[in-house]
C-alpha positions as CSV (number, residue, x, y, z in Angstrom):
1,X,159.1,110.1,181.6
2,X,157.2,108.0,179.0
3,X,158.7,105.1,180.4
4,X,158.1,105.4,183.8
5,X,154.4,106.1,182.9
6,X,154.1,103.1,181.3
7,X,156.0,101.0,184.0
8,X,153.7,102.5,186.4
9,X,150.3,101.6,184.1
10,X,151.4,97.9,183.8
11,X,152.7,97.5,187.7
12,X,148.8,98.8,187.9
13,X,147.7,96.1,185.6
14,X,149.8,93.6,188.0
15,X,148.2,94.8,191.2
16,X,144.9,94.9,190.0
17,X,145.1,91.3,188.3
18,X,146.7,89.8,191.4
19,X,143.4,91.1,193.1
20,X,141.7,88.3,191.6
21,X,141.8,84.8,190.9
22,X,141.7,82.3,187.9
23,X,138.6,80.9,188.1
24,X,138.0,77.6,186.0
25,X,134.4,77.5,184.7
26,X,132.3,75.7,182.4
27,X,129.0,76.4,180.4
28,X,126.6,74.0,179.6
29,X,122.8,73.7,178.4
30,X,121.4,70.4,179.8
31,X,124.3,67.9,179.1
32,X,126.2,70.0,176.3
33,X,128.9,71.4,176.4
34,X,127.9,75.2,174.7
35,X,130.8,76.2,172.4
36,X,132.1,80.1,172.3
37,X,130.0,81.7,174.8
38,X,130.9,84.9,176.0
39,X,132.2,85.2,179.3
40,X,132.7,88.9,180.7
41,X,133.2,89.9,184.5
42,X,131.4,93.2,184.3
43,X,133.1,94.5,187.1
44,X,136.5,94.1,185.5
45,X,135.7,94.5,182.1
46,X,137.6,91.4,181.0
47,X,136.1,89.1,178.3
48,X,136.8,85.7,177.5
49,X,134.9,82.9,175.4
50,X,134.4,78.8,176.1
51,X,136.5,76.6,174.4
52,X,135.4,73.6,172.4
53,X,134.4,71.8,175.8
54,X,132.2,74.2,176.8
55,X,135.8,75.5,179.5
56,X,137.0,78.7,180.3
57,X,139.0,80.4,182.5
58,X,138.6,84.3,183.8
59,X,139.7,86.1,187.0
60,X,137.7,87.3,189.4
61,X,136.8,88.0,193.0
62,X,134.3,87.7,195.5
63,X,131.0,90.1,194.4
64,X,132.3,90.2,191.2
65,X,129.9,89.8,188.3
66,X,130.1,87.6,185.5
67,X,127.7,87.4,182.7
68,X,127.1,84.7,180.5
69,X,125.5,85.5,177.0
70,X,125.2,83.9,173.7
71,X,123.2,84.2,170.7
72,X,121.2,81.0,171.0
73,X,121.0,81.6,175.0
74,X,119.7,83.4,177.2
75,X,121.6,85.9,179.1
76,X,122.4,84.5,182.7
77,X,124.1,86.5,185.5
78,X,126.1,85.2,188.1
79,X,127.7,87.0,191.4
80,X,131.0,85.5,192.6
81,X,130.7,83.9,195.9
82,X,133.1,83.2,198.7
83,X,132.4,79.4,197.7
84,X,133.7,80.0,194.2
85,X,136.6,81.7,195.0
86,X,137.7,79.0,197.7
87,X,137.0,75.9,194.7
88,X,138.7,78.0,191.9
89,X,135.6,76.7,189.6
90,X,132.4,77.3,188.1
91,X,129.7,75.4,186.1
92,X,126.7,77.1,185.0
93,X,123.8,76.1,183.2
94,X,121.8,78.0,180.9
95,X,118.7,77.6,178.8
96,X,118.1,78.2,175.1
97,X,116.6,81.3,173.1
98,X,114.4,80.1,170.5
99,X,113.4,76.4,170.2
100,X,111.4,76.5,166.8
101,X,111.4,72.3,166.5
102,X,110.3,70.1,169.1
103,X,113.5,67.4,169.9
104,X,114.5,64.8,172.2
105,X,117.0,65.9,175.0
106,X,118.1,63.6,177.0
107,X,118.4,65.2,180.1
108,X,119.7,64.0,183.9
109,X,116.4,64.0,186.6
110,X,118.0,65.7,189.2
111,X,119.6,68.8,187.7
112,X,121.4,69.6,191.0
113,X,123.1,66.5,191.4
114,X,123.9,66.4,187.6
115,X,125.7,70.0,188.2
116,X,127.7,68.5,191.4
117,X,128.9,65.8,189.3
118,X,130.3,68.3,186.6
119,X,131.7,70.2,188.9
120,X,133.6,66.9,190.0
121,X,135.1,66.7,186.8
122,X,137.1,69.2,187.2
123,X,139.1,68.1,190.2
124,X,140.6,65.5,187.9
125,X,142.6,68.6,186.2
126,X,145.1,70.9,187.6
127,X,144.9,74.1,185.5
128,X,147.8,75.9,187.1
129,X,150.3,72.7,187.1
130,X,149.3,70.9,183.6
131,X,150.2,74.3,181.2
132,X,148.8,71.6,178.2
133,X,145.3,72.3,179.7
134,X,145.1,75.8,179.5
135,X,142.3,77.4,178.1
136,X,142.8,79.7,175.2
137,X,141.3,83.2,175.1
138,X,140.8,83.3,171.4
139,X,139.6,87.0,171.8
140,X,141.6,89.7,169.8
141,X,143.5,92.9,171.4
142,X,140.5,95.1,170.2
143,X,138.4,92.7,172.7
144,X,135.9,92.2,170.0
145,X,134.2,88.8,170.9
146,X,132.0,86.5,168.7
147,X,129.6,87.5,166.4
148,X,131.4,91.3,166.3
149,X,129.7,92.3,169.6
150,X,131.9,94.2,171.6
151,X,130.1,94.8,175.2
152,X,132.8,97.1,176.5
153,X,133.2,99.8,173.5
154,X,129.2,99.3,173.1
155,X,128.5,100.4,176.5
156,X,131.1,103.7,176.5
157,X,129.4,104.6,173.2
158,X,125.7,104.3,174.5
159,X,127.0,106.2,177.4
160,X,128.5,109.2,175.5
161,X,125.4,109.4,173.3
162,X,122.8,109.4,175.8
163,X,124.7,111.4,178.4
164,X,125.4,114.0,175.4
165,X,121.9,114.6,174.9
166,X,119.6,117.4,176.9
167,X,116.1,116.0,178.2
168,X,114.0,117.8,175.8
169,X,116.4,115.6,173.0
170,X,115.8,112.6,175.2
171,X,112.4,112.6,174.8
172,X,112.1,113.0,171.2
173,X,115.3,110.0,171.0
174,X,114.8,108.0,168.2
175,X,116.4,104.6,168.3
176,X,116.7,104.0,164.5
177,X,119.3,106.9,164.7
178,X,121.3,105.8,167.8
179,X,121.3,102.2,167.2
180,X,123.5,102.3,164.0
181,X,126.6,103.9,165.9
182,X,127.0,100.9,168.6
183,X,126.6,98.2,166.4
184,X,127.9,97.2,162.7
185,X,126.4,95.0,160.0
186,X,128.3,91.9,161.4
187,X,126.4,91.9,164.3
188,X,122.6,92.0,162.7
189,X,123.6,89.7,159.8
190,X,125.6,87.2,161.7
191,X,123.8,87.9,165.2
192,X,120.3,88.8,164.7
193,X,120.6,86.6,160.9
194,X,119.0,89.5,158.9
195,X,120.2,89.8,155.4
196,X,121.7,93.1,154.5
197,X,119.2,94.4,152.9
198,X,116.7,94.1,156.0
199,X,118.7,96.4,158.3
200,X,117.0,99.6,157.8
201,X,113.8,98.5,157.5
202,X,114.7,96.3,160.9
203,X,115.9,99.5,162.5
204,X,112.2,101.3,161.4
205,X,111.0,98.5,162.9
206,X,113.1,99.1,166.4
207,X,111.2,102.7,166.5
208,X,107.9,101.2,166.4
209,X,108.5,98.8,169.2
210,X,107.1,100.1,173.0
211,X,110.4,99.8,175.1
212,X,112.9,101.1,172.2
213,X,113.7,104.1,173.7
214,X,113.1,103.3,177.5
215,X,116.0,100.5,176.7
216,X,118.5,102.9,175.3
217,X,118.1,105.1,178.0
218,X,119.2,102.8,180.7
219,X,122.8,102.6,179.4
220,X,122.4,99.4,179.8
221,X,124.8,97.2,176.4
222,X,123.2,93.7,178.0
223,X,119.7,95.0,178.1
224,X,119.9,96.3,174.4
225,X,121.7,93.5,172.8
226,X,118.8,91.1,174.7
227,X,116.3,93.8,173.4
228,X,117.2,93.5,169.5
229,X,117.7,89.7,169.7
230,X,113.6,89.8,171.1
231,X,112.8,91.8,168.3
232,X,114.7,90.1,165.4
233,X,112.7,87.5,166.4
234,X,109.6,89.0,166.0
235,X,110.7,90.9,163.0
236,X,111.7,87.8,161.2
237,X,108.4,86.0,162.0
238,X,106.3,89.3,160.2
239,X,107.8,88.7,157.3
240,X,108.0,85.6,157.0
């Protein structure tokens, strides 16, 4: 009986995956290549990262969406289109966080026709015949992806929490309390750069701050993660 459950859970994982297509992508901010960004098709729930060239490679399908998101960037959303599932591949560009120095950038004048011509590149390469090209998904079985931010088990955890709660408790939800159960040090040492010993007093900080409560509530694990890396900022530059 156990067996034929789990044949029947991976011929599921079979269907489902032959649903969709390999899609080869690449991120990039002006003309680099950005290095271990997290790539997630929210719709599927699958999670990759770029390689050292900025490549990647995830399945999807048309109306699927795929978010982009890295610490030093900005979060970018993008719905899969007829025309990238007929190429097979994706560029997309994204713009920084935080630029605290002024620096020279050299940067192509017509941004379009700069993104064509990457997009060129990649019909020198064929993924699916050249196995030496494939791009590695360096993510573990847990999913956990860079910088110990995992969107998927953050999001089911928000979910339970908020959902568990009545509206009078709600109301009176203090995000200091919450906040600690979806993330763990890793990802305000390493993500938001706080020292340990600025964690709590960051998280007193959060329950201060108009929006902390109105963010948890939408159940939203982007939104948040955005939210805290707004606030580090401003946190950071208070007690400086």
């Amino acid at each position: 009986m156990t067996k034929k459950i789990l044949f029947l859970f991976f011929l599921f994982q079979f269907g489902y995956s032959q649903d969709r297509q390999l899609i080869q992508g690449k991120v990039i901010y002006r003309n680099i290549n950005v290095v271990a960004a997290n790539v997630i098709n929210n719709t599927s729930q699958s999670t990759t990262i770029t390689d050292d060239l900025g490549e990647f490679q995830i399945y999807a399908k048309e109306g699927d969406e795929i978010i982009f998101s890295s610490v030093q960037y900005i979060i970018r959303t993008v719905t899969v289109t007829n025309e990238i599932i007929k190429n097979k591949r994706l560029t997309i560009q994204i713009n920084e966080r935080i630029r605290e120095l002024d620096e020279v950038v050299i940067t192509p004048d017509n941004t379009e026709k700069f993104l064509d011509l990457k997009e060129e590149e990649f019909k020198g390469f064929d993924y699916a015949a050249d196995k030496s090209t494939k791009v590695e998904n360096t993510l573990t079985e847990t999913r956990q992806l860079k910088y110990g931010v995992d969107f998927v088990n953050i999001l089911k955890l928000l979910k339970t929490i908020i959902d568990s709660k009545s509206e009078e408790e709600k109301q009176n939800l203090i995000a200091s309390e919450v906040i600690p159960y979806l993330f763990e040090d890793d990802f305000f040492t390493e993500s938001l750069l706080l020292a340990s010993s600025q964690i709590n007093e960051f998280l007193n900080y959060i329950d201060t701050r108009p929006g902390a409560v109105d963010v948890l509530l939408e159940k939203n694990q982007f939104l948040l993660i955005d939210f805290l890396l707004n606030e580090s900022v401003r946190y950071k530059e208070i007690n400086e």
